[in-house]
N, C-alpha and C positions, 0 to 999 in steps of 0.2 A: 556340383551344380554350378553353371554358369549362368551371371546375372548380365541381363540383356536388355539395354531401355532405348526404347523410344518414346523421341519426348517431339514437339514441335508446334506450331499453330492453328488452328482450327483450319483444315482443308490444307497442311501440308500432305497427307497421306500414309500419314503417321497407322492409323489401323490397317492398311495394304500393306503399308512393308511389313506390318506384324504380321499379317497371316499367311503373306509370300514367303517369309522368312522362318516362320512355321514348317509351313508344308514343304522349304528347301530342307531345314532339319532334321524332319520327316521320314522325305525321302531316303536320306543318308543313315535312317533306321538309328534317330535320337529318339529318345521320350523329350517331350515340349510339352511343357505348361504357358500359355496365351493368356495375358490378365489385360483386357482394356478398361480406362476410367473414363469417367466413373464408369462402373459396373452397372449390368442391370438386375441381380440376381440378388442384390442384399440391401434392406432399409436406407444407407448412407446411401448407396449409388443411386437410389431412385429417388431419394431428396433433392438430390445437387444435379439430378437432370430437372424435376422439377423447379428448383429456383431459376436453373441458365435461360428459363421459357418464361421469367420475370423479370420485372423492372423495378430500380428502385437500389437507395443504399443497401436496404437490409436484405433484399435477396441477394445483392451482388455479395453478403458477407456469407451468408448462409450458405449458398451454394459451396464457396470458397470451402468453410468448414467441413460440410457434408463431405465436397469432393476428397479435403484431406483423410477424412475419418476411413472412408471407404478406400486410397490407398493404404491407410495404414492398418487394416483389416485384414486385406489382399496380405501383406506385409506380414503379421502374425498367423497367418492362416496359410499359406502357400510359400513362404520359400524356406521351410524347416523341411517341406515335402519333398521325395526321392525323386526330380529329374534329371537330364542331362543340362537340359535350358530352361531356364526359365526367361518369356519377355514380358516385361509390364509397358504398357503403350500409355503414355503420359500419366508421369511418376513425381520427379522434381518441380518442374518446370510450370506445373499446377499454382504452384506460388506469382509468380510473374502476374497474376491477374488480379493478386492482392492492390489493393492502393499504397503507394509507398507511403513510408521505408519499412510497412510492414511483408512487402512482396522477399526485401533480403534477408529480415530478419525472419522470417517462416524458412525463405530458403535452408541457411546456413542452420538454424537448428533443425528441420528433415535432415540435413547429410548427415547431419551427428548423429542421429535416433534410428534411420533408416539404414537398410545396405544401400551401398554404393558400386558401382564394379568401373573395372577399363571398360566396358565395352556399352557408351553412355552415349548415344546419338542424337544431336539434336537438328531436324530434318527441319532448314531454313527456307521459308517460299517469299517473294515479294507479296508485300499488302496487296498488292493490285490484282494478284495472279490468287491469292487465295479467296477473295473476293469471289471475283471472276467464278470459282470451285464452288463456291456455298450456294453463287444463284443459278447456277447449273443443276446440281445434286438437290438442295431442300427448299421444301415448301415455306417452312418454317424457320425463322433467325434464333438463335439464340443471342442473347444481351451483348456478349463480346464479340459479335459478326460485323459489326459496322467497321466503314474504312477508319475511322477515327481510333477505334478500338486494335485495330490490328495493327493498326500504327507501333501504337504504344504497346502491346504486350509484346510485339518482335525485338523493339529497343530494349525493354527491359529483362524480357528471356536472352537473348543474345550476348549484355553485358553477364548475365549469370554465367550465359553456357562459356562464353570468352575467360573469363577469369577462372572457372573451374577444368575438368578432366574431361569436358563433352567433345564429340569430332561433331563437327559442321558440316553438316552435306547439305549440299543446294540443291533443295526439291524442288525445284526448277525444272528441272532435268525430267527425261521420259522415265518414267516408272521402272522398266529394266533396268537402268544406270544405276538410279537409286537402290537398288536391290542388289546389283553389282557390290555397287562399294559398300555398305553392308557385312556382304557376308565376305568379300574380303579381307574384310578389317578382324573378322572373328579369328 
């Protein structure tokens, strides 16, 4: 089984390359398992959408938690399973939303607890550009959608994905490219 993450900012496109990268797998007559977070399908996942849709310290921790429980669920529950790929579409990088220094310290203890693999993406968009994506696509904000907000979880996802094994692709770029570089790194 090969572990396969995408990770990135709200409205990098993080769920598109998962399911273009999917159905490239697919194609190619892989079995793929597609895990997005949070989830909608298990208690944790549908808490930590519930608090992203509040305000407030304590939802902003809650959430946090829920969202981690529910990777780490995904985690015990799918990748012991027989595929050829597995992708989890934001895994690590779920930390980055913590308030420091608890964002690093969550980090570095996930890579110890969790798998880890080479093939660790972290699909990088400008604040402005992802912005720009959320009041396009939704009706509704979630707490970390503000430009203030996207500021600061790219600065702080960024120095993670920098110091660790993640490739940096600039989801900037048109949807194919990104998908491109992708599945050629695989």
């Amino acid at each position: 089984m090969v572990l396969i993450v995408i990770d990135g900012l709200d409205a990098s496109g993080k769920s598109t390359q998962g399911f273009r990268l999917s159905g490239r797998l697919k194609e190619n007559w892989k079995t793929v398992l597609l895990r997005i977070h949070p989830s909608g399908d298990n208690f944790f996942g549908l808490k930590a959408h519930q608090f992203l849709y509040s305000s407030g310290k304590s939802a902003h921790f809650a959430s946090a938690v829920f969202y981690m429980l529910d990777v780490i669920r995904s985690v015990l529950i799918y990748s012991w399973q027989k595929y050829d790929y597995t992708i989890f579409v934001r895994y690590l990088m779920g930390t980055a939303y913590l308030p420091s220094p608890f964002d690093k310290i969550a980090y570095h203890f996930f890579t110890l607890t969790v798998p880890t693999s080479k093939f660790m993406f972290f699909l990088d968009v400008q604040p402005e550009e992802a912005a720009r994506r959320i009041r396009q696509t939704r009706s509704k904000f979630e707490m970390f959608e503000s430009m203030e907000q996207l500021e600061k979880i790219r600065r702080k996802a960024l120095a993670l994905a920098s110091a660790e094994k993640w490739r940096i692709i600039d989801a900037g770029n048109p949807v194919g490219e990104v998908e491109n570089e992708i599945f050629e790194a695989l």
